[in-house]
VOGU-3710 file (C-alpha; in Angstrom, 3 decimals, decimal comma):
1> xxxxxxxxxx> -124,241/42,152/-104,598  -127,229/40,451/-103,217  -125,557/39,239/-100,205  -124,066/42,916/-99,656  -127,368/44,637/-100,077  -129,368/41,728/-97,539  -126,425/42,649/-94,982  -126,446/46,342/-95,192  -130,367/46,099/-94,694  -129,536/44,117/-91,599
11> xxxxxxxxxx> -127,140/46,737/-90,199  -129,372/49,619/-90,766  -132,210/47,871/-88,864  -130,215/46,595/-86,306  -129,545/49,947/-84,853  -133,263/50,327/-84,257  -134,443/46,990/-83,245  -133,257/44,528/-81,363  -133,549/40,846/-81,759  -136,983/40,775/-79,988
21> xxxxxxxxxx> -138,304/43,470/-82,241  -138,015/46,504/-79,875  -137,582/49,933/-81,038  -135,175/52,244/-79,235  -136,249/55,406/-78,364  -135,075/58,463/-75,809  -136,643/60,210/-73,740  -137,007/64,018/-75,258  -134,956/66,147/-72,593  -137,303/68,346/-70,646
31> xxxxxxxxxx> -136,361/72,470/-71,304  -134,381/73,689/-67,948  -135,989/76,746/-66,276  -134,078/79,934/-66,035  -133,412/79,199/-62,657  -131,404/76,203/-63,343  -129,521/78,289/-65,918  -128,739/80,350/-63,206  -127,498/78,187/-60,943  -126,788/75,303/-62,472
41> xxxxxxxxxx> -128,868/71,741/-63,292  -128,694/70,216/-60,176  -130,685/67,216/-61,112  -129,189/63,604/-61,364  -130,686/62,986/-64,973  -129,050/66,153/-66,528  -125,631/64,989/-65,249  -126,348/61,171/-67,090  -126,050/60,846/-70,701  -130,006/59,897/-72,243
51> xxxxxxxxxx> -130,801/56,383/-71,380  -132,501/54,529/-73,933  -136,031/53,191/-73,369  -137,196/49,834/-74,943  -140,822/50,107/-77,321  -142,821/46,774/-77,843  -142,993/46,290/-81,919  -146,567/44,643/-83,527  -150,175/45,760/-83,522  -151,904/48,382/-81,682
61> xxxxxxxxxx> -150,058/51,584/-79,977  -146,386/51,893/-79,084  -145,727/51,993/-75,392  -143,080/52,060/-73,008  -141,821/49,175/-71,125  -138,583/49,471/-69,655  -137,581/52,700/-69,514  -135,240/53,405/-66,563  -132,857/56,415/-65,760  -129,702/55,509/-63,999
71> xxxxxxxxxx> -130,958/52,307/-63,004  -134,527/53,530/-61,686  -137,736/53,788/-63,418  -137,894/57,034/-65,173  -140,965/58,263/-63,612  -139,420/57,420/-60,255  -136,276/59,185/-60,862  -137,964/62,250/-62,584  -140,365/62,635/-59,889  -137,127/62,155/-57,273
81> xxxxxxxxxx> -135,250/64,771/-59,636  -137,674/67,429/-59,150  -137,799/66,828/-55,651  -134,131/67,146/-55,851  -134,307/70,173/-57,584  -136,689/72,149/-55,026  -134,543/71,526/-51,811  -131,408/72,365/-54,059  -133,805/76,093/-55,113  -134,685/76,067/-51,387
91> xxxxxxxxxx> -131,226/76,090/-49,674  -129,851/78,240/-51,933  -132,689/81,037/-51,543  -131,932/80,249/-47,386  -128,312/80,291/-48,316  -128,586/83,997/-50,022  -130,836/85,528/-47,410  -128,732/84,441/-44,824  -125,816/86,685/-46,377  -128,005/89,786/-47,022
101> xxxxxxxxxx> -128,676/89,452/-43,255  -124,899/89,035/-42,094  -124,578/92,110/-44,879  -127,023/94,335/-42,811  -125,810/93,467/-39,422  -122,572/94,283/-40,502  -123,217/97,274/-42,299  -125,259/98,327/-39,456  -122,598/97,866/-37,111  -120,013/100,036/-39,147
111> xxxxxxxxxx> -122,818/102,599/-39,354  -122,799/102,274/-35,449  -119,134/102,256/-35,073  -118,678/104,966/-37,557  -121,052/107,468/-35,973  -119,398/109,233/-33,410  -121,599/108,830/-29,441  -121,051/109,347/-26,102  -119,762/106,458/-24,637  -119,277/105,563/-20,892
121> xxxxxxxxxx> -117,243/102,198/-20,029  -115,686/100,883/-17,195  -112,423/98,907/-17,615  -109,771/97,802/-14,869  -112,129/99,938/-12,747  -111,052/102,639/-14,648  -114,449/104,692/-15,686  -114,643/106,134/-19,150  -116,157/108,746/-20,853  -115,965/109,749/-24,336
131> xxxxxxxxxx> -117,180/111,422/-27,317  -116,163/109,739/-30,815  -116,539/106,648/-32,619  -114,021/103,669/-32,608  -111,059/104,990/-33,914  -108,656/107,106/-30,867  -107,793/109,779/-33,436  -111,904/110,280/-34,048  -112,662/110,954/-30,278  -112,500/114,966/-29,968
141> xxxxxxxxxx> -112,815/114,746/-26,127  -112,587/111,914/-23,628  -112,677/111,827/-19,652  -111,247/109,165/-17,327  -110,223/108,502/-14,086  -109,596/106,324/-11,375  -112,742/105,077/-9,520  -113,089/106,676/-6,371  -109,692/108,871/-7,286  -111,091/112,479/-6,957
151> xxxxxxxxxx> -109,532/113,604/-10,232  -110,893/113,483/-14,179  -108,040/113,307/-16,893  -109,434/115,604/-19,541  -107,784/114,454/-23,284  -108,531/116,559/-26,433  -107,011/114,530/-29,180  -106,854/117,802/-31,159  -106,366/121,357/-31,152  -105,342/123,887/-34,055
161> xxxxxxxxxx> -103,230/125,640/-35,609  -100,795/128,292/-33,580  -100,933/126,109/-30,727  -97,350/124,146/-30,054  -96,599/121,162/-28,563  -95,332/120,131/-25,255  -96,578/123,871/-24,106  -97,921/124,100/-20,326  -101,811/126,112/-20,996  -104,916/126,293/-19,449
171> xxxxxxxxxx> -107,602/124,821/-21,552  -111,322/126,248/-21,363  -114,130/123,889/-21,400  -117,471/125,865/-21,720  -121,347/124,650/-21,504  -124,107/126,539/-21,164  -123,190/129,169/-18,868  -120,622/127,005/-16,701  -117,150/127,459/-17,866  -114,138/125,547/-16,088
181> xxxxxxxxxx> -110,498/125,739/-16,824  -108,486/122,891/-16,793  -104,462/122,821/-16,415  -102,045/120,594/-18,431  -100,304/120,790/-21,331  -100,149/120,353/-24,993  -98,519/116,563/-26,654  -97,207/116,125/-29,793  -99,602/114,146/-32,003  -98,020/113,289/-34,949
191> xxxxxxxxxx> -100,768/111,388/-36,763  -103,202/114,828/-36,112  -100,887/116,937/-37,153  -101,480/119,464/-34,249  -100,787/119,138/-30,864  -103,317/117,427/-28,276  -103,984/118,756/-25,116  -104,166/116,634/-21,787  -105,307/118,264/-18,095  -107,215/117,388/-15,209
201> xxxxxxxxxx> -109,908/118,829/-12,998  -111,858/117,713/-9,747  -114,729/114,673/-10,211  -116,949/117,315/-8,395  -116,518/120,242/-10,881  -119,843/121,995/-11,780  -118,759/121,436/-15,093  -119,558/117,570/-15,114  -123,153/118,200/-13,055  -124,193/120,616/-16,199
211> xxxxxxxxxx> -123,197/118,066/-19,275  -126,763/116,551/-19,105  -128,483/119,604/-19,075  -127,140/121,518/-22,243  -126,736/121,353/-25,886  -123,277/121,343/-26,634  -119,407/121,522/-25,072  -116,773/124,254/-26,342  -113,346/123,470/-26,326  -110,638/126,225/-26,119
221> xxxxxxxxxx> -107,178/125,855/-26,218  -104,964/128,607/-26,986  -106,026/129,964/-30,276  -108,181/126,822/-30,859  -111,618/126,467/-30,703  -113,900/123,646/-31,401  -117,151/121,975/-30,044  -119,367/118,607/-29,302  -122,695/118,067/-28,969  -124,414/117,407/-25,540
231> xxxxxxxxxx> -127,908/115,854/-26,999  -127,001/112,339/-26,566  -125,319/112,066/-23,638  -128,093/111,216/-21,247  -127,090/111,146/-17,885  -123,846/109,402/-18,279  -121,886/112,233/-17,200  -123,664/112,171/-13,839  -123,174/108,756/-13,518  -119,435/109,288/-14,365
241> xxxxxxx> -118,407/112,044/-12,130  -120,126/109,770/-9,647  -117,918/106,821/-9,987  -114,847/108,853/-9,994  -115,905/111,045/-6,920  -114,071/110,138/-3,314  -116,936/108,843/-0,686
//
């Protein structure tokens, strides 16, 4: 019983000391902040399991010697941690306000392309002018030609009900007090569900030298009626009828 007693005295201290009467301690994990909740510990020590640390035994106050995290000396690798820990905070504050900025510009340009403008482009030297947004079947109105051709193409991508399709008429397109009638006829549009109308009328037509100068454009075709607003357009119906004008 002795001999059982001596040994399990032995086994309960040797899980403290070792055989040159060190004590084995751990180092008390530091709290994470909230952040690192958030995101994640990032730090090398949080991912290793607690190292012990070796405490001289005798006289006088306990102190460490060899305490070492991952093979480094603790203060080393805390202070390397932390460091660790701020560039990891740091890219990942970058890394967010980057994508609220690619957010914006891309909301902004939806806003942009959703809004419908006057629009003048050039393409195949085929001038352009249109009011609408992005999307064909949002453009009310849209002139084009052939530079230097002498003729505009006049497209309304809508008109109304009690107009039918594939109808010759004589479309009235009114601003201020200038009023020019333009010949074509009417096109099924399918997608509308009313008919579109599609004439033409000279690049010098007084109607295209008033555009700049008043508030907004009436379109009549048949029974239907509708209208676009001049404020915006600058002077980029002068500048069209210009291109499409013979010299």
């Amino acid at each position: 019983m002795g001999w059982a007693l001596g040994q399990k005295r032995t086994l309960l201290g040797a899980g403290r000391r070792s055989a040159k009467c060190q004590e084995r301690h751990y180092i008390p994990q530091q709290p994470a902040p909230l952040f690192d909740h958030l995101v994640g510990d990032v730090s090398v020590g949080a991912l290793a399991a607690p190292t012990p640390c070796a405490q001289v035994c005798g006289p006088g106050p306990a102190r460490f010697t060899s305490c070492s995290l991952g093979g480094r000396p603790a203060l080393h690798q805390m202070s390397l941690t932390a460091w660790e820990r701020n560039v990891m905070k740091i890219s990942l504050l970058a890394l967010l306000g980057l994508f609220v900025v690619v957010d914006a510009s891309a909301l902004l340009r939806a806003e942009e392309s959703e809004k419908r403008t006057w629009r003048l482009t050039v393409e195949q030297n085929e001038p352009r002018l249109e009011y609408g947004t992005d999307n064909p079947e949002d453009t009310p109105i849209a002139f084009s030609c052939k530079a230097r051709g002498g003729f505009v193409d006049v497209w309304i991508n809508e008109t109304g009900k009690g107009v039918k399709a594939n109808r010759s008429m004589v479309a009235e397109l009114t601003a201020g007090r200038t009023t020019s009638k333009v010949r074509g006829k009417t096109l099924t549009n399918e997608e509308a569900g009313s008919p579109s109308f599609q004439g033409a009328l000279p690049a010098k037509d007084p109607l295209l030298a008033v555009l700049s100068k008043e508030r907004t454009l009436v379109l009549v075709v048949g029974p239907s009626r509708d209208q676009v607003p001049l404020q915006e357009i600058g002077d980029k119906a002068d500048r069209f009828s210009r291109l499409c004008q013979k010299r």
